[in-house]
C-alpha positions as CSV (number, residue, x, y, z in Angstrom):
1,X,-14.4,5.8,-5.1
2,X,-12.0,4.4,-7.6
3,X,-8.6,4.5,-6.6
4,X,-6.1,5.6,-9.2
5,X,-3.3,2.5,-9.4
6,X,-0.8,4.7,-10.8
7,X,-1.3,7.4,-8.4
8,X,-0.5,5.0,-5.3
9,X,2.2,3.7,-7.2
10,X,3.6,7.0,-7.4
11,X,3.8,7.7,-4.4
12,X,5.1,4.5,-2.7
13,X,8.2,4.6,-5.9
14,X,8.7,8.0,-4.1
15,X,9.6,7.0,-0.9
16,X,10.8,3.4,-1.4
17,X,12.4,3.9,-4.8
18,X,14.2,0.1,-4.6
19,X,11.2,-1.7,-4.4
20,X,9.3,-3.3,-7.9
21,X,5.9,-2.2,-7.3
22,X,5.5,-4.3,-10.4
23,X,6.4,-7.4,-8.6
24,X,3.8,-10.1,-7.5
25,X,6.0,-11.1,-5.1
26,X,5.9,-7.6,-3.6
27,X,5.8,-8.8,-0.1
28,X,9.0,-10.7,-0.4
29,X,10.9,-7.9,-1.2
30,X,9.5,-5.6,1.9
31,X,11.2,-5.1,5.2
32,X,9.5,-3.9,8.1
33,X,10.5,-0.5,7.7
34,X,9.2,-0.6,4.0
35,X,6.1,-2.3,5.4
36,X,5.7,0.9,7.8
37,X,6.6,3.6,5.2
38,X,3.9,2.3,2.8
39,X,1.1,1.9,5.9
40,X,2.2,5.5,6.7
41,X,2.1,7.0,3.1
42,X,-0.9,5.5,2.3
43,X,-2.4,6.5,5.5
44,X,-1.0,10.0,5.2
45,X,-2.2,10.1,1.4
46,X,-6.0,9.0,1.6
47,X,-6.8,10.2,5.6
48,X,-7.6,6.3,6.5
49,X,-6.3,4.1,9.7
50,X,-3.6,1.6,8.6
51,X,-2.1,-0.1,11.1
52,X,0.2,-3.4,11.8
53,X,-3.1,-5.7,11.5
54,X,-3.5,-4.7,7.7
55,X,0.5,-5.6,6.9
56,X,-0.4,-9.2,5.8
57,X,1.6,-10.6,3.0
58,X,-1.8,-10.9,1.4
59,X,-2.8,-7.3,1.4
60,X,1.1,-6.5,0.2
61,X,1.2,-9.3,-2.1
62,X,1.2,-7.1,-5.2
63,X,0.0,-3.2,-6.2
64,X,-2.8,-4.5,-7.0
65,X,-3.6,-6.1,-3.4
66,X,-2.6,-2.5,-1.9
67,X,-5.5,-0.6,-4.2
68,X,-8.0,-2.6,-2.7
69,X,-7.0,-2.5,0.6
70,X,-7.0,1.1,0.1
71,X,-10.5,1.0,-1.4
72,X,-12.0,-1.0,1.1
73,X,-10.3,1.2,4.0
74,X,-12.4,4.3,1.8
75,X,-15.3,2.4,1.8
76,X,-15.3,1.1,5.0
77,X,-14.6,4.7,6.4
78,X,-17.5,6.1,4.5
């Protein structure tokens, strides 16, 4: 299932509106409660388990890093 970039991206400029989801230092400009609200959305969004383990500054290093780690959640779910 092929995530739609712009639709993730969306939705996490709707609830954290100060962050540049453009960035590729994405990570850097995350606290921990922007950390939770995108785990949250995300989780909310696609009906998958996010939790504290998948917050690495790898999986929030950029958008693109967040798709797949979306994608792989889908896939893994089935």
């Amino acid at each position: 299932m092929e995530i739609e970039k712009q639709k993730i991206k969306a939705l996490l400029e709707d609830v954290l509106p100060l962050v540049d989801f453009d960035s590729d230092f994405l990570f850097a400009e995350l606290d921990s409660l922007g950390v939770t609200t995108i785990l949250m959305t995300l989780s909310t969004e696609f009906g998958i388990e996010l939790e504290a383990i998948d917050a690495t500054p790898k999986n929030l290093k950029s958008l693109d890093n967040i798709v797949k780690m979306v994608e792989a959640k889908i896939n893994a779910k089935g």
